[in-house]
C-alpha positions as CSV (number, residue, x, y, z in Angstrom):
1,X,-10.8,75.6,-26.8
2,X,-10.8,73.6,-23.3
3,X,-12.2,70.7,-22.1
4,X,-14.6,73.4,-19.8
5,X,-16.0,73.9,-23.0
6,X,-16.3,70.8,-24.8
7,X,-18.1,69.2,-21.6
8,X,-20.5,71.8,-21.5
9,X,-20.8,71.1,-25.1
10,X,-21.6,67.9,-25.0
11,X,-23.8,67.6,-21.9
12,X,-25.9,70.0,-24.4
13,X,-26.4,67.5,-27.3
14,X,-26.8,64.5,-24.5
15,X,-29.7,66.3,-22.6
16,X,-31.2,68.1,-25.6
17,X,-31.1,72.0,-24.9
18,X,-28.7,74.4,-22.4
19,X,-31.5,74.3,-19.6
20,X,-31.2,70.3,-19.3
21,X,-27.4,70.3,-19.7
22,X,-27.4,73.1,-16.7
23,X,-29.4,71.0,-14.7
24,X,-27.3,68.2,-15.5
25,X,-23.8,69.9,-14.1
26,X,-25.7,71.9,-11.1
27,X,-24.6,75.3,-12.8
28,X,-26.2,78.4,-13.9
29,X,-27.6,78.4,-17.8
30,X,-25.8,81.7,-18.7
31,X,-22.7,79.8,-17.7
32,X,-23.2,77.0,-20.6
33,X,-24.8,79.5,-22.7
34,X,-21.3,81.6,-22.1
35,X,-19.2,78.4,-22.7
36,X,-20.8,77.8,-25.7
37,X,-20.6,80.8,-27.4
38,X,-16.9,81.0,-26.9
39,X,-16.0,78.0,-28.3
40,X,-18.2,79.0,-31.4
41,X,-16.1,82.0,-31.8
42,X,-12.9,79.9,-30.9
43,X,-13.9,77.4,-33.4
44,X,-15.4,80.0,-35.9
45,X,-18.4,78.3,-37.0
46,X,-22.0,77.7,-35.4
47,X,-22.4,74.2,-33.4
48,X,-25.5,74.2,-33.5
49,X,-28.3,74.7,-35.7
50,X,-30.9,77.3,-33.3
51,X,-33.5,78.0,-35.9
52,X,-34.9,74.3,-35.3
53,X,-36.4,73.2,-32.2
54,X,-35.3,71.2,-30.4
55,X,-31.5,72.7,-31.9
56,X,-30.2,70.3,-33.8
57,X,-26.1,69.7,-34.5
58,X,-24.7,71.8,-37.8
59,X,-22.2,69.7,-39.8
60,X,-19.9,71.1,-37.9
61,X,-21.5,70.1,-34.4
62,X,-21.7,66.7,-35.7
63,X,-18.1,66.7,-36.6
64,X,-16.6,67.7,-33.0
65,X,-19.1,65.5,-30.6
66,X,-17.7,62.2,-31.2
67,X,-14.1,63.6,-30.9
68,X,-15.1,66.0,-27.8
69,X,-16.5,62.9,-26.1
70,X,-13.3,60.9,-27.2
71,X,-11.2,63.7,-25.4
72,X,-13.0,63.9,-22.7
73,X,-13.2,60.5,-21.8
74,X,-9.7,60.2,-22.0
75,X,-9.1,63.4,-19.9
76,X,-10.9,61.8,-17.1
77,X,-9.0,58.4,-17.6
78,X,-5.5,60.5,-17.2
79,X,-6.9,62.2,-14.2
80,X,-7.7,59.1,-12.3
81,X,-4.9,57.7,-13.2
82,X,-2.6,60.5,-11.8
83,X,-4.5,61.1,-8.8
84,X,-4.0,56.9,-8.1
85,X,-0.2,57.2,-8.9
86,X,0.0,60.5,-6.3
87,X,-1.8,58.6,-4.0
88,X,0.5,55.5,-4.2
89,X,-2.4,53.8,-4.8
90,X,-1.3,52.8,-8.6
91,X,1.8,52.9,-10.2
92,X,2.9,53.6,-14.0
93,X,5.7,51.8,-16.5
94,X,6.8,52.7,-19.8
95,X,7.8,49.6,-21.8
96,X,9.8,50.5,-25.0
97,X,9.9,47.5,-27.0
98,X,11.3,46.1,-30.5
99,X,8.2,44.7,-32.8
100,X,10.3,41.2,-32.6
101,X,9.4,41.0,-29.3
102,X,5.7,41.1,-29.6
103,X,5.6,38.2,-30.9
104,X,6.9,35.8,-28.5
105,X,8.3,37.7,-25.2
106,X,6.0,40.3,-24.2
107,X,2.5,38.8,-24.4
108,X,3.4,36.5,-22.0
109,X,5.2,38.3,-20.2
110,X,2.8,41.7,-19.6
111,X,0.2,38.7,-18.5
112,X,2.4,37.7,-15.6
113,X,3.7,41.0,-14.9
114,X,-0.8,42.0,-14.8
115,X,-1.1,39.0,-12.6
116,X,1.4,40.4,-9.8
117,X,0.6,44.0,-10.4
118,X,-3.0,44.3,-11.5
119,X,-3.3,47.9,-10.4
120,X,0.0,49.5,-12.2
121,X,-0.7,50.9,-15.4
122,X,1.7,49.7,-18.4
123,X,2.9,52.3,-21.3
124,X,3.6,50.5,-24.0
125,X,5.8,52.0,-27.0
126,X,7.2,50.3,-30.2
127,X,10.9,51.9,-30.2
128,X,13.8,50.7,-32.1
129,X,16.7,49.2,-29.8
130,X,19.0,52.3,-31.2
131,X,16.5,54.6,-30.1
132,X,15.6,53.2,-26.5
133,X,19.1,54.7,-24.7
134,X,17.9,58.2,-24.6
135,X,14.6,57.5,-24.1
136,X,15.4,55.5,-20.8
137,X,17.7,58.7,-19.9
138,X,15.0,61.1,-20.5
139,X,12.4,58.7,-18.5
140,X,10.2,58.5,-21.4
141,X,10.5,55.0,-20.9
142,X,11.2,52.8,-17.7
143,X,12.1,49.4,-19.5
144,X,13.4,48.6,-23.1
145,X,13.2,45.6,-24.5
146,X,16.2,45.4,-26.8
147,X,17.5,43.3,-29.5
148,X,21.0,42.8,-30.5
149,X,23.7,41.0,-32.7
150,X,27.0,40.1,-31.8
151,X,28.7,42.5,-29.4
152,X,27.4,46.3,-28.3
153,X,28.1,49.2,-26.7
154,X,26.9,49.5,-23.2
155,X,26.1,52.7,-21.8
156,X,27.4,53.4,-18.5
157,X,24.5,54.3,-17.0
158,X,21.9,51.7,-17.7
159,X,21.8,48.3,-16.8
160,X,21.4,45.2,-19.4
161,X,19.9,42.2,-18.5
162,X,20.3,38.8,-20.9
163,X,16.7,37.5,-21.5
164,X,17.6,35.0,-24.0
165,X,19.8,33.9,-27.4
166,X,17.6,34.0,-30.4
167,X,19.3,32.1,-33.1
168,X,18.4,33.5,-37.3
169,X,16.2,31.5,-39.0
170,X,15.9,31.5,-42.1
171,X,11.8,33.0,-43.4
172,X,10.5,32.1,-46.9
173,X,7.4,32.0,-49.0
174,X,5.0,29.1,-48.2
175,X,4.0,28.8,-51.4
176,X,7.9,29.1,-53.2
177,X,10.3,26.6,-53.7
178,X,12.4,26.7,-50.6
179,X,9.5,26.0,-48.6
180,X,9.5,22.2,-49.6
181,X,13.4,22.0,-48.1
182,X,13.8,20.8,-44.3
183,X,16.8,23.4,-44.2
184,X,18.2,25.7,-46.3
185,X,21.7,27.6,-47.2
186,X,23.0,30.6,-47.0
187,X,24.0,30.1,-50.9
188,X,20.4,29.2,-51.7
189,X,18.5,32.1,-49.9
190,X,20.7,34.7,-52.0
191,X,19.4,33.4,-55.1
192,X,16.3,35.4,-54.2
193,X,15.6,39.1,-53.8
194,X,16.1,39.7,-49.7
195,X,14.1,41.8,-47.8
196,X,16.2,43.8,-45.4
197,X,15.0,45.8,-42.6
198,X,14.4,47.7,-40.3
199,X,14.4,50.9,-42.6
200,X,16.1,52.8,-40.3
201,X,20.1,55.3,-40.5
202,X,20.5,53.9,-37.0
203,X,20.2,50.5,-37.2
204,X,23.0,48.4,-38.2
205,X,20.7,45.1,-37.9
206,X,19.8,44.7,-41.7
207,X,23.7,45.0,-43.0
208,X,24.5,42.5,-40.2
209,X,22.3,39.9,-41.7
210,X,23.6,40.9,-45.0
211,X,27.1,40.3,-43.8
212,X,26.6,37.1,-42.2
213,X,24.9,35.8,-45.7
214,X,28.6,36.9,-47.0
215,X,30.7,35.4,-44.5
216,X,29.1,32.6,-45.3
217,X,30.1,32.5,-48.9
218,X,26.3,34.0,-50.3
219,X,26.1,37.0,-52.6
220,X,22.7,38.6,-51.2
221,X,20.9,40.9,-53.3
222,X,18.1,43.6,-51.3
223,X,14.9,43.4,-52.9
224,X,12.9,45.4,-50.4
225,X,13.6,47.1,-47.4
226,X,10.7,47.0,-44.7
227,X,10.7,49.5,-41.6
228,X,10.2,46.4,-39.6
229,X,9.9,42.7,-38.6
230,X,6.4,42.4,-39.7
231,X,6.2,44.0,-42.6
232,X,9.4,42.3,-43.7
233,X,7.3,39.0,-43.1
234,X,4.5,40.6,-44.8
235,X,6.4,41.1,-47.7
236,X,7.9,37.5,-47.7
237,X,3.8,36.0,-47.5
238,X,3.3,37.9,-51.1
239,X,6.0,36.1,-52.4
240,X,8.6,38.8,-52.8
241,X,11.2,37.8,-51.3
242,X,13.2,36.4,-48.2
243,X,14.1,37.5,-44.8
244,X,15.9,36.4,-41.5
245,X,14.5,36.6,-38.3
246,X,15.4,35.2,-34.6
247,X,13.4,31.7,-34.3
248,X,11.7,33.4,-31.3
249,X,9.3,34.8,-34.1
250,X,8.7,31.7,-35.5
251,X,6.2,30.5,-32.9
252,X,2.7,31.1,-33.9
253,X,3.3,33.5,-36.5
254,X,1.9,33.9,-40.2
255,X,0.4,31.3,-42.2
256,X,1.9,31.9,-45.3
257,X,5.5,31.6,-44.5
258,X,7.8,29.3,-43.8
259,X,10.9,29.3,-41.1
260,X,14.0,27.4,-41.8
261,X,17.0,26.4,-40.2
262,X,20.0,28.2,-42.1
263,X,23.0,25.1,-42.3
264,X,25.7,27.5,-42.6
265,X,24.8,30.6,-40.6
266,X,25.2,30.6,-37.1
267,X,24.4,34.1,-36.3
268,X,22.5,34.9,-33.2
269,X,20.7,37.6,-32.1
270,X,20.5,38.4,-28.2
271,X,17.5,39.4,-26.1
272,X,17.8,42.2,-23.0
273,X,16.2,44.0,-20.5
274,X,18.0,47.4,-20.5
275,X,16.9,49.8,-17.4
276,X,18.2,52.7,-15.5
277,X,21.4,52.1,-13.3
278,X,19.9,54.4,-10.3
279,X,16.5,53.4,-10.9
280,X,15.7,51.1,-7.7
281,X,11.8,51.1,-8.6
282,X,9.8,48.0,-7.1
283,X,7.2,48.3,-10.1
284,X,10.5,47.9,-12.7
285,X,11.9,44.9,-10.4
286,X,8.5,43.4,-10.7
287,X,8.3,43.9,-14.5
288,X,11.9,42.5,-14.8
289,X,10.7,39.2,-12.8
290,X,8.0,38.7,-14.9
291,X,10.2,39.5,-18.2
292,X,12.9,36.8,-17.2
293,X,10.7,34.3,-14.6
294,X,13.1,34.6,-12.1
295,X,16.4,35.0,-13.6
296,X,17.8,34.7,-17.1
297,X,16.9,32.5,-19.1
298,X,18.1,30.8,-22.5
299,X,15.5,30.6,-25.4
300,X,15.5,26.5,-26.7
301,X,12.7,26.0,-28.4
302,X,11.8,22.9,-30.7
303,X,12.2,23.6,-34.1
């Protein structure tokens, strides 16, 4: 099968026989009548049904158009979009990201980076911050947005740069008990089952959380484990359990839970930009400026 074939295809069922769809694509009809019949035997089943006139689409037929026309639309996308970047007349980006940081940093901040750079297309990926290293240093990915507690290894060739401190907060049920508190302890969050996430061998983010609750006296049982931030808070809405997250998330987020200040944690988590070292890229300087407006910056919010 190729997309030779699946355009011929479907210029047939858009114009209504072979003749038309020749005439549409300024070939001869023995070529789509040639095209057509090898994709058949590709495929191994008849497209179309000829005993009807006009033909009509088999099962079959009506199966592969909507999925040949999805293809091919996105095959002519990718073209232009190559051709633009060749030309220097557009520019590309991958953007790994953490799922915490869709819901405060990077709306805002794709929207200024669009505003500067209309014409450069964005890749955007959800990868875990363990995972984002090796994708920088295979270029899968230009930028990762990473999130971190406490102190980390850096690797020597990538750069990190501080976005902002995220302190925990403490998520609950809207409709449970803790949610009629102003604040709430470490003591009294482990009296319920905790969700811990993400899901994830790599990560050491959900026994961090965990060990903070202990340091601070707290006996946590897990509950749940989510693979990340938003089904975690998912999980809390239904009333399973509770959760941690940075107070970033907070902002704007669901309706059925409830963030808390924690009166006897203090752990923070830390926002950064992590790039290449040797990657001197205008369109990755650009994204940075829009990511940090300007320099870095320290998240305050009211809460």
């Amino acid at each position: 099968m190729n997309l030779r074939q699946l355009r011929y295809f479907c210029a047939i069922v858009e114009s209504g026989s072979a003749a038309l769809a020749a005439q549409a694509l300024f070939v001869a009809p023995t070529a789509i009548s040639m095209q057509l019949a090898q994709l058949e035997e590709h495929i191994g089943g008849d497209l179309f049904d000829r005993s009807r006139r006009p033909m009509e689409l088999t099962s079959l037929g009506q199966y592969l158009y909507p999925r040949a026309r999805e293809l091919l639309s996105s095959a002519t996308r990718l073209d232009d979009e190559v051709k633009g970047i060749a030309q220097g007349k557009r520019g590309w980006i991958g953007i790994g990201f953490v799922r915490s940081a869709n819901f405060s940093l990077l709306p805002d901040s794709i929207r200024r980076f669009r505003k500067a750079c209309p014409d450069v297309h964005l890749d955007l990926v959800e990868v875990l911050t363990e995972y984002q290293p090796e994708k920088l240093l295979q270029k899968r990915i230009d930028v990762g947005i990473s999130r971190f507690i406490g102190p980390f290894e850096r690797h020597p060739e990538l750069h990190y740069t501080l976005i902002y401190d995220d302190p925990f907060v403490a998520a609950v049920p809207l409709d449970g008990p803790l949610a009629k508190q102003k604040v709430v302890t470490a003591a009294e969050l482990s009296a319920h089952p905790f969700i811990l996430y993400p899901k994830d061998p790599r990560s050491p983010f959900g026994q961090q959380m965990l060990a903070a609750l202990r340091q601070a006296g707290a006996d946590p049982g897990v509950g749940y484990e989510a693979v990340e931030t938003h089904t975690a808070l998912a999980l809390v809405g239904a009333g399973l359990g509770v959760t941690m997250v940075g107070q970033s998330i907070a902002k704007n987020n669901r309706k059925d839970v409830r963030f808390l200040r924690i009166t006897d944690v203090k752990l923070t988590t830390t926002l950064f930009m992590v790039t290449r070292v040797d990657d001197e890229s205008r369109t990755v300087e650009a994204f940075r400026s829009a990511v940090c407006s300007g320099g870095r910056t320290r998240y305050r919010p009211k809460f």
